[in-house]
C-alpha positions in Angstrom: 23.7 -125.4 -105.0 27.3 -125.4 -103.8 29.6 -123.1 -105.8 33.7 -124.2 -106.2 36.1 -121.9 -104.6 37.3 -121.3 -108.4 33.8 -119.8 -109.7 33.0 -118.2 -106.5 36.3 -116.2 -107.2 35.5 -116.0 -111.3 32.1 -114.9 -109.6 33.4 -112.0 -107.3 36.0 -111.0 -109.7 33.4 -110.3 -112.6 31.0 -108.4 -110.0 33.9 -106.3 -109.0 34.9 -105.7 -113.1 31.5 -105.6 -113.3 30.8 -102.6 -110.8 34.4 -100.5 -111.8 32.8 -100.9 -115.4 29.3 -98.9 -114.2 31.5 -96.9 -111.9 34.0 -95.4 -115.0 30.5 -94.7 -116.9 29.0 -92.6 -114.0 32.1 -90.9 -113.7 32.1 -89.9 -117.4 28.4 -89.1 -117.4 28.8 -87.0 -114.4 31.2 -85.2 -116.5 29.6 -84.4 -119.3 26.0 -83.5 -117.2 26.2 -79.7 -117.0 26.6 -78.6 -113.4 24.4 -77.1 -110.8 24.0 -73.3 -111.3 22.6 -71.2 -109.1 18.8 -69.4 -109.9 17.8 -66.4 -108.7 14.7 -64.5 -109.2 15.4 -61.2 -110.1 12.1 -59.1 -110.8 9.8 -59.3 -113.4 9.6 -58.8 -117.1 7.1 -55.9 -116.5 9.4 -54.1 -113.7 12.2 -54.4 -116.1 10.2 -52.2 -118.9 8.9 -49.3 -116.0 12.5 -49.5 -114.9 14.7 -50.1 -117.7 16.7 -51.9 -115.7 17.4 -54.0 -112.1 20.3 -54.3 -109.4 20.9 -57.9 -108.5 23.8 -59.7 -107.3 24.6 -62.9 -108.5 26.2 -65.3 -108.3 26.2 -64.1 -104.4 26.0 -61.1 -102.3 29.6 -60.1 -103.4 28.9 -59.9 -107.0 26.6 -57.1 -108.1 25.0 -57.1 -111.3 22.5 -55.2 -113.6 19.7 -56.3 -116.0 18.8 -54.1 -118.3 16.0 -53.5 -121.3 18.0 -52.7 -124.5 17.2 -49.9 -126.9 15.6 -52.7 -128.7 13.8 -54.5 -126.9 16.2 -56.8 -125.5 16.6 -57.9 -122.0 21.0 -58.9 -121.1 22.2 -58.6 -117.9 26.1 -58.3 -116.8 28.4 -58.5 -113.7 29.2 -55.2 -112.9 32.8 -56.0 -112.3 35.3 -54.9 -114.4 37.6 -57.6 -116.1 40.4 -55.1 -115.9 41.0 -54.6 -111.7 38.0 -55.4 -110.1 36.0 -51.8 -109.9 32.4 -51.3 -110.1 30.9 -50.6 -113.5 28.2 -47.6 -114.3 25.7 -48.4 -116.8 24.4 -45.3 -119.3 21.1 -46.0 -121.0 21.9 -43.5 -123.7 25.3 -45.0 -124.8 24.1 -48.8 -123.7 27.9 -49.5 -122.6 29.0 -49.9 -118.8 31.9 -47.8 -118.2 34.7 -48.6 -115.2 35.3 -45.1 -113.5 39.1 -46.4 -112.3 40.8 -46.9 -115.3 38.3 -46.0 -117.9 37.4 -49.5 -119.8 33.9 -49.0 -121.7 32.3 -52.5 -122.1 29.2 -52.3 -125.1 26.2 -54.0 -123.3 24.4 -54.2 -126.8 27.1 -56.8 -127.8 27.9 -59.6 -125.6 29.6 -56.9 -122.9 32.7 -56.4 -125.5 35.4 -54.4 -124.5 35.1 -51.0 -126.8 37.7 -49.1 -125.1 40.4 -50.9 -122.5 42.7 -51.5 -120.1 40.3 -54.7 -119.7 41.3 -57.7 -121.0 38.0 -59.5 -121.4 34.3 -58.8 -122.2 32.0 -58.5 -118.6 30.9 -61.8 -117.9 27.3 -62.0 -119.0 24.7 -63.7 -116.9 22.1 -66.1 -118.7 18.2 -65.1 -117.8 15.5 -67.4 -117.9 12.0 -66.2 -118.2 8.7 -68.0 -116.3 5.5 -68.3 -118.2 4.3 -65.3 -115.6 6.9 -62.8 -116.7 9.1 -63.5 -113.7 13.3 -63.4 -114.3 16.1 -65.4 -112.9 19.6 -65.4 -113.1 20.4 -68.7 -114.1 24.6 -68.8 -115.1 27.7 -66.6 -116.0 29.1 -66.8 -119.0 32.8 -66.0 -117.5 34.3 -65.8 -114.0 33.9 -62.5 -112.2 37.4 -60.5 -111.6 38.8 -61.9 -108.0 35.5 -64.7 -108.0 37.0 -68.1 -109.7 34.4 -69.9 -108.2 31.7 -68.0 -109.8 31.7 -70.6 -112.2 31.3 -74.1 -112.5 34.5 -76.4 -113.6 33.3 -77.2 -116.9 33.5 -73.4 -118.1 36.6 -72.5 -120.0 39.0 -69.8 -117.8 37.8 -67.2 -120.0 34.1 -68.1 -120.7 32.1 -69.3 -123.5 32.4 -67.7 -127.1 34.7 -65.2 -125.4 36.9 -64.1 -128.5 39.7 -62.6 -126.1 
């Protein structure tokens, strides 16, 4: 069957609508699919409880970061640098609050790493954990970007992370 040059062209043309159409719709779905984060196993839930806590980095070497088991049973883990300048942050097991030796912010792991006591402008950014059927725990995203680590984070996340009040 011979086509006319007219609806070959009506032909090509609607493939090529056709094909932007599916294209914008990737595009968007792309968007809205939540990005790649990285996973890292971090210990187990029974080291965790003998330890009370456990020294990772995340989301790579640079980044150090602390799990720890909660006066009540909880299990949070937080980047251990400060919002403020950068430092390293100290956890204390008796006050459950990470506390930045340079310029003395005090950041209340019991509660979403809020700032009790500044300079810092911003709760620690908190790191999701997942936990395995077997009791083993990764590190799965940041709830914020790490001081001086923009890509820490994936686009979609707000500048100042999700439910951050500051």
């Amino acid at each position: 069957m011979k086509m006319s040059r007219r609806a070959s062209i009506a032909t090509i043309a609607t493939a090529v609508a056709g094909g932007l159409a599916v294209d914008a719709f990737s595009f968007e779905t792309d968007e809205a699919a939540p990005a790649t984060k990285p996973r890292l196993r971090i210990g187990t839930l029974e080291e965790l409880k003998k330890r009370r806590a456990i020294s990772f980095a995340y989301p790579d070497a640079s980044s150090p970061a602390l799990a720890v088991l909660l006066g009540n049973g909880d299990v949070v883990a937080y980047s251990l640098i400060c919002t403020h300048m950068g430092c390293q942050v100290a956890y204390g097991h008796e006050t459950q609050s990470f506390s930045c030796p340079c310029h003395g912010s005090v950041f209340d792991a019991a509660r979403s790493g809020e700032v009790e006591r500044g300079p810092a402008p911003r709760s620690l950014p908190e790191i999701e954990l997942q936990s395995s059927h077997d009791g083993e725990l990764y590190a799965v995203a940041l709830s914020s970007p790490i001081f001086g680590h923009t890509e820490s984070i994936d686009e979609n996340q707000a500048l100042y992370g999700t439910g951050d009040k500051r």
